[in-house]
C-alpha positions as CSV (number, residue, x, y, z in Angstrom):
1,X,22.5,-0.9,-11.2
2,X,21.0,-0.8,-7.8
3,X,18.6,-3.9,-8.6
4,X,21.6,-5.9,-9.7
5,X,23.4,-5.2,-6.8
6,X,20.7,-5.7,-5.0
7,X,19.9,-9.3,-6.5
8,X,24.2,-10.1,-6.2
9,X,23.6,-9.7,-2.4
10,X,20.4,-11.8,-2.1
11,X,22.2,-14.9,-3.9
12,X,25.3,-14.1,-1.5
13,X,22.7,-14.5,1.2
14,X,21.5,-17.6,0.1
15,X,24.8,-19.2,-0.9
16,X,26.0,-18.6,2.4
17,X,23.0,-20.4,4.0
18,X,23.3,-24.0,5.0
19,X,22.8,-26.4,2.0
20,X,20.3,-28.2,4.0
21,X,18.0,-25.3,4.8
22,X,14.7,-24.1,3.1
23,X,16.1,-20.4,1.7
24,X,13.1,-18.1,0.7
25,X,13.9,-14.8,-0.4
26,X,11.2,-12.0,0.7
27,X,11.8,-8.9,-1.4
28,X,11.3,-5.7,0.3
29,X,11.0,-1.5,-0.3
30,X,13.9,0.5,1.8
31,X,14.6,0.6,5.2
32,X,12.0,2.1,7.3
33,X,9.5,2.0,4.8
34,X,6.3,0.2,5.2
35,X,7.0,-2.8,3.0
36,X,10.3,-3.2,4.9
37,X,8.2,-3.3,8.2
38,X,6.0,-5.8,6.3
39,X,8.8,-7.8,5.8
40,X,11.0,-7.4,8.4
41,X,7.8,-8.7,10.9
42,X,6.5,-11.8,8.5
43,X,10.4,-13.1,7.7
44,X,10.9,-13.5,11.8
45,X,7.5,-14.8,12.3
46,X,8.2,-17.7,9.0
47,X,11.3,-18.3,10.7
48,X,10.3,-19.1,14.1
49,X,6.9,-20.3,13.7
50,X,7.4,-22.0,10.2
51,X,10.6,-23.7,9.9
52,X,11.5,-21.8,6.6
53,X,15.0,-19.8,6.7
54,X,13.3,-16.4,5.5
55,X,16.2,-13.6,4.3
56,X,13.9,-9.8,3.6
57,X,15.7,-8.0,0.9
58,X,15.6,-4.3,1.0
59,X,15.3,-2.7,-2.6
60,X,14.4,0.6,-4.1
61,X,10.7,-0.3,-4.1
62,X,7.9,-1.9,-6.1
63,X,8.9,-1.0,-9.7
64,X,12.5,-2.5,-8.9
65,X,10.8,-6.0,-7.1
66,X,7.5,-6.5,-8.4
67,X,9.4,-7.8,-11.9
68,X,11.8,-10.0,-10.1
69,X,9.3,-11.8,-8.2
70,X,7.1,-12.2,-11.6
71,X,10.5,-14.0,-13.3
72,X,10.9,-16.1,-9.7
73,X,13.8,-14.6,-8.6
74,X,12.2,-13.9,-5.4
75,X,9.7,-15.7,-4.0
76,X,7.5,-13.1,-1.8
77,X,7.1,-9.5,-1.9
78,X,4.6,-6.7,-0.4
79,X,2.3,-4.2,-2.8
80,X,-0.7,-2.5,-2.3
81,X,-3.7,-3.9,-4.0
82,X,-4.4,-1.7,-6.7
83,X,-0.5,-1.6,-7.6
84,X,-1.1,-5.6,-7.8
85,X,-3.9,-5.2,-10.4
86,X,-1.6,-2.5,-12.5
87,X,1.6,-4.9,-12.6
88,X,-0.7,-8.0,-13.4
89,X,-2.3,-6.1,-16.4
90,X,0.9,-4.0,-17.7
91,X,-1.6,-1.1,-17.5
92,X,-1.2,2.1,-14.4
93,X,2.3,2.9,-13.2
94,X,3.2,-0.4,-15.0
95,X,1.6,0.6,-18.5
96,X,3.0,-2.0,-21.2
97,X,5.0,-4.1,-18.8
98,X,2.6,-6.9,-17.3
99,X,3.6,-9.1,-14.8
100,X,1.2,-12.5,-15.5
101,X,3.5,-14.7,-13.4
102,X,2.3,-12.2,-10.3
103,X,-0.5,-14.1,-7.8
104,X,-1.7,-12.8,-4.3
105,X,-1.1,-14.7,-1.4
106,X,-3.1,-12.8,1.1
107,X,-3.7,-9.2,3.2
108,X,-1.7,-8.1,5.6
109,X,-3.7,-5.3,6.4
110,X,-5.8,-2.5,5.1
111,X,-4.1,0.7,4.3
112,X,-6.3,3.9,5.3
113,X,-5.3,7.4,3.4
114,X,-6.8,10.3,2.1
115,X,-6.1,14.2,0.8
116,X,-5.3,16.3,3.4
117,X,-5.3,20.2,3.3
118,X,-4.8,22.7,6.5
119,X,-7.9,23.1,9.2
120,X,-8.5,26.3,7.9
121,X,-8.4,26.5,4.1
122,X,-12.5,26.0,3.9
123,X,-12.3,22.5,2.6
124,X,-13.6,19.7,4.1
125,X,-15.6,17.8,1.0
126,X,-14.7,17.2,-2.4
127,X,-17.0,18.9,-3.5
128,X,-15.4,21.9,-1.6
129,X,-12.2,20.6,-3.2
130,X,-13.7,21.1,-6.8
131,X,-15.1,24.6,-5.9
132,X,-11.7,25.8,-4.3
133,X,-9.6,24.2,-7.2
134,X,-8.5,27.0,-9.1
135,X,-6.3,28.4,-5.8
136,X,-5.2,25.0,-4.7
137,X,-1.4,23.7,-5.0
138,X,-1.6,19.9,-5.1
139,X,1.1,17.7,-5.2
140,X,1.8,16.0,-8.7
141,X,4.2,13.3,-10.2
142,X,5.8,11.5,-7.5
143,X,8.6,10.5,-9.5
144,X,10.0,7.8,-7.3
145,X,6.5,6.8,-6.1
146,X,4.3,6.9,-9.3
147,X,1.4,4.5,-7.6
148,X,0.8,7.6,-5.3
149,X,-0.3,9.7,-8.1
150,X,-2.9,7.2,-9.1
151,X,-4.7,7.2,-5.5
152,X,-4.9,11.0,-6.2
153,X,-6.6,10.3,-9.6
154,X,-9.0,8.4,-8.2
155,X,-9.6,10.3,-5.7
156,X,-10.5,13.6,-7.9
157,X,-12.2,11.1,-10.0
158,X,-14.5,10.9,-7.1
159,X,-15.4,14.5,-6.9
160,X,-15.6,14.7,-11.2
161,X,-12.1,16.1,-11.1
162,X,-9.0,15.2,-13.4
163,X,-5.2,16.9,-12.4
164,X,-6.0,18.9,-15.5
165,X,-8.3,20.9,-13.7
166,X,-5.7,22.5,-10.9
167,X,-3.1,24.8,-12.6
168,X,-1.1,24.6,-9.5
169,X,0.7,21.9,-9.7
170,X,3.6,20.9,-7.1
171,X,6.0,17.8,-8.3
172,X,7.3,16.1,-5.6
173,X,9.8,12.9,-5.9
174,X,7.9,10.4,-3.4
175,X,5.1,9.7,-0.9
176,X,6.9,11.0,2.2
177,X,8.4,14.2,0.1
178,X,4.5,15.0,-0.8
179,X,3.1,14.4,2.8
180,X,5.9,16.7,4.6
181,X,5.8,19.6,1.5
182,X,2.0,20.1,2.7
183,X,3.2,21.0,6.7
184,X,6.1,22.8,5.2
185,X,3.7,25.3,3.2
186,X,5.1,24.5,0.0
187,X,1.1,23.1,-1.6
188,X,-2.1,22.7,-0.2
189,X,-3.2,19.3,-1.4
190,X,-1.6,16.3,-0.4
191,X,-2.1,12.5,-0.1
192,X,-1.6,11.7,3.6
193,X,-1.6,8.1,5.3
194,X,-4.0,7.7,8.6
195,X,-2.3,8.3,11.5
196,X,1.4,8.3,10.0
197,X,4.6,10.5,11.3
198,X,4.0,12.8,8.5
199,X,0.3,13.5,9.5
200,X,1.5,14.3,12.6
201,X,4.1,16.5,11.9
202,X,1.9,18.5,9.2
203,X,-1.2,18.9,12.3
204,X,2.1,20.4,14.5
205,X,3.8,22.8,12.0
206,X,0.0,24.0,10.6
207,X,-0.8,24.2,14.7
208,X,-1.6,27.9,14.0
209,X,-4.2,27.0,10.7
210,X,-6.2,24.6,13.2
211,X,-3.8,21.8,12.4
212,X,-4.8,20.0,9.2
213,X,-7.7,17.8,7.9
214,X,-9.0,15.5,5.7
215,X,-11.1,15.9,2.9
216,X,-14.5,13.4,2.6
217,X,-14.8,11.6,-0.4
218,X,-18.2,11.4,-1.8
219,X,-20.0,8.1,-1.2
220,X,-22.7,8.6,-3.7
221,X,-23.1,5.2,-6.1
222,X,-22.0,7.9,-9.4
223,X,-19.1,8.9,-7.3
224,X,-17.9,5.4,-6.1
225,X,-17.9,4.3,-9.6
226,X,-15.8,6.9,-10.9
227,X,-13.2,6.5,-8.0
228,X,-13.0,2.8,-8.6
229,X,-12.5,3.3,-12.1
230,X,-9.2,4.4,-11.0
231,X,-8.7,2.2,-8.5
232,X,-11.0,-0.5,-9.3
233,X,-9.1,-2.6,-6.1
234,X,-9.8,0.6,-3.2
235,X,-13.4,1.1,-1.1
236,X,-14.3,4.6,0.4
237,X,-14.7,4.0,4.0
238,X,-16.8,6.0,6.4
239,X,-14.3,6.8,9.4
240,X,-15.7,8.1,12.9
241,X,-14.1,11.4,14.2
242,X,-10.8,9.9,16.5
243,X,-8.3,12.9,18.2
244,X,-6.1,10.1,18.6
245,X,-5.7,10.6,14.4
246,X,-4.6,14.2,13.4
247,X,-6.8,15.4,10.0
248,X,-10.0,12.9,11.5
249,X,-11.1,16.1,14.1
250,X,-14.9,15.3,12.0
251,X,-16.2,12.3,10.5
252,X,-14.7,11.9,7.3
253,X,-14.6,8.7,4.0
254,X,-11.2,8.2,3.4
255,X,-9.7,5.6,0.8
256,X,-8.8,2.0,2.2
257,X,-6.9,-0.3,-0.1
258,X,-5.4,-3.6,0.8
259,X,-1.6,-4.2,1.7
260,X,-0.9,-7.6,0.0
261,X,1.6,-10.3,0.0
262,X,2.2,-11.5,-4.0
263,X,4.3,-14.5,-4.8
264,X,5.0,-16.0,-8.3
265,X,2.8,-18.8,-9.9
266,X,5.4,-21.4,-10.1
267,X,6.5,-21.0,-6.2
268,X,6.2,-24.0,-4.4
269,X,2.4,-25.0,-3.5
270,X,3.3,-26.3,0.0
271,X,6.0,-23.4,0.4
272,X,3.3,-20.9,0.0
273,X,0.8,-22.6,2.1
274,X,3.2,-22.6,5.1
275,X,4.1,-19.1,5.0
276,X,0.2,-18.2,4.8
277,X,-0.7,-20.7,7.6
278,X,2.1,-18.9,9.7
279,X,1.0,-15.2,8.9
280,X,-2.7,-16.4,9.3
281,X,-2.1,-17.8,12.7
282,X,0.7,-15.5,14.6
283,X,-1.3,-12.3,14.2
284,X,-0.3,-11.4,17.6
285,X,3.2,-12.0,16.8
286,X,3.1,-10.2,13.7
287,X,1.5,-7.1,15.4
288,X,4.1,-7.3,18.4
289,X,6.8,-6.6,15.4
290,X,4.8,-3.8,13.5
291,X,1.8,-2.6,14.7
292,X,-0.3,-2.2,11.4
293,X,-0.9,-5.6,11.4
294,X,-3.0,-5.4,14.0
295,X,-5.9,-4.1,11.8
296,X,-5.7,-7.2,10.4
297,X,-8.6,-9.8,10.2
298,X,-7.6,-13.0,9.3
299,X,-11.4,-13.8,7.8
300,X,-11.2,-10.7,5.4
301,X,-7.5,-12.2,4.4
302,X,-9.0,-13.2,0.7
303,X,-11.3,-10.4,-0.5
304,X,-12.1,-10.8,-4.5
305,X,-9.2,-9.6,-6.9
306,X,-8.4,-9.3,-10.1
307,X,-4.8,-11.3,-9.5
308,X,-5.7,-15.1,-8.7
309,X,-4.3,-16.4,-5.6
310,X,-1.6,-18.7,-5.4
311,X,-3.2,-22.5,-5.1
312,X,-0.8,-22.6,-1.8
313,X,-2.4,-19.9,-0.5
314,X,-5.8,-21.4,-1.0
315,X,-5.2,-24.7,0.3
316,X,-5.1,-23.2,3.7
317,X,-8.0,-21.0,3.0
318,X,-10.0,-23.6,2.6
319,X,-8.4,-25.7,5.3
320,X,-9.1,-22.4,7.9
321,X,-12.4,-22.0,6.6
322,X,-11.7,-18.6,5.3
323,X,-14.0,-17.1,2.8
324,X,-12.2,-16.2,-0.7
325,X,-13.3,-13.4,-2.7
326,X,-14.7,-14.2,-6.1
């Protein structure tokens, strides 16, 4: 019900814009969220800088948009990478309902998270993780944010690990809900976003544990292989110790995945390549409106993927000289 209303006021939108105008619909998760930032911040920066008429639509998330962009009924929305290659396939948190329309337009920026657990609970590897599992409450399900659930996967997959092996299992109903439980006391495991709100309220309320940490992924070629089995479009990064970033008080590998831009394969070739021209060359712009982008680097905008890119999106690639992943 909400996706319909959602798609009545979109049309509304573009009914009521002037017949002469270049409409493009970007579809969007809530307000406040991070693909409504996304959004929010490119749609201003196509409008001024590209001389398209760019409406963001906020909707319930990726499950409700990711479908309507693969049937064209918007023409631009914002996943992570991984979540790109599930919805492509049909297989993940979109098991049996592929999206083949779906193609990449670019990054926007990498997204750096990890598990977190409090200072003091004597884990700071996997491997400590795996010892420790028996008396660990991790959060589990993520009803109205399955993708989350995967990045956990992956990352136990890292240390040899499955769900199966912690019999304390805490459901939670989305990403925020898990990343708050772990500062409120109610688990001990959660996935945690680099340098978010959350992380920061979890290091105040855990204050008297030492604050809270993340735990180090194992970069070993055996463990990389069984993480990216899971998440076959997410690196391990090796992150310096930064105070500025609660949980990174030691060195520490912490998952990175790109945040993408998808379109569908029948959007307009030069449509596409004007709304990547504008992102590619208004970084500063796009980091004035939300700061993430500023992690951004335009030449790593194209890494390989399993999703092809859109041929606008490759025209000015090629045109900016900017490498495109295999």
């Amino acid at each position: 019900m909400k996706a319909t209303i959602h798609i009545a006021l979109a049309a509304a939108l573009l009914a009521a814009a002037p017949a002469q105008a270049q409409v493009v619909g970007i579809a969007t998760g809530q307000q406040g969220s991070l693909g409504y930032k996304t959004g929010q911040a490119v749609a201003k920066v196509v409008n001024l800088k590209a001389g398209i008429t760019a409406r963001s639509q906020p909707m319930a998330g990726t499950a409700a948009y990711i479908p309507l962009i693969n049937k064209g009924e918007f023409q631009f929305g914002f996943c992570n990478a991984v979540e790109a290659d599930y919805a492509f396939a049909g297989t993940g948190n979109f098991a049996g309902k592929p999206n083949p329309n779906l193609r990449i337009v670019g990054v926007m920026f990498p997204l750096r998270t990890g598990l977190m657990v409090a200072a003091d609970s004597g884990v700071k590897t996997i491997a400590d993780l795996r010892a420790k599992r028996a008396d660990m409450r991790i959060a589990s399900k993520y009803t109205a944010s399955s993708i989350i659930r995967y990045y956990i996967v992956g990352a136990l997959a890292n240390g040899g690990m499955t769900y199966g092996d912690f019999p304390r299992q805490v459901p939670v109903s989305s990403f925020v809900k898990g990343m708050l439980a772990l500062g409120d006391g109610k688990l001990d495991v959660a996935l945690v976003s680099l340098g978010s709100g959350a992380a920061r309220k979890n290091n105040a309320k855990l204050r008297s544990r030492g604050g809270v940490k993340y735990v180090s992924l194992d970069k070993s070629p055996e463990a990389v292989a069984r993480f990216q089995k899971s998440l076959p479009a997410a690196t391990i990064i090796s992150m310096k110790a930064n105070k500025r970033f609660p949980g990174l008080s030691t060195d520490a590998n912490l998952i990175e995945i790109p945040w993408v831009m998808v379109t569908h394969k029948d959007a307009p070739v030069e449509l596409v390549y004007k709304v990547t021209k504008a992102i590619a060359e208004n970084q500063a712009d796009l980091g004035k409106s939300f700061g993430a982008f500023r992690r951004n680097k335009v030449k790593l905008m194209a890494p390989t993927h399993n999703v092809a890119y859109h041929p606008g999106a490759l025209k000015y690639f090629k045109e900016a000289g900017i490498p495109v992943g295999k």
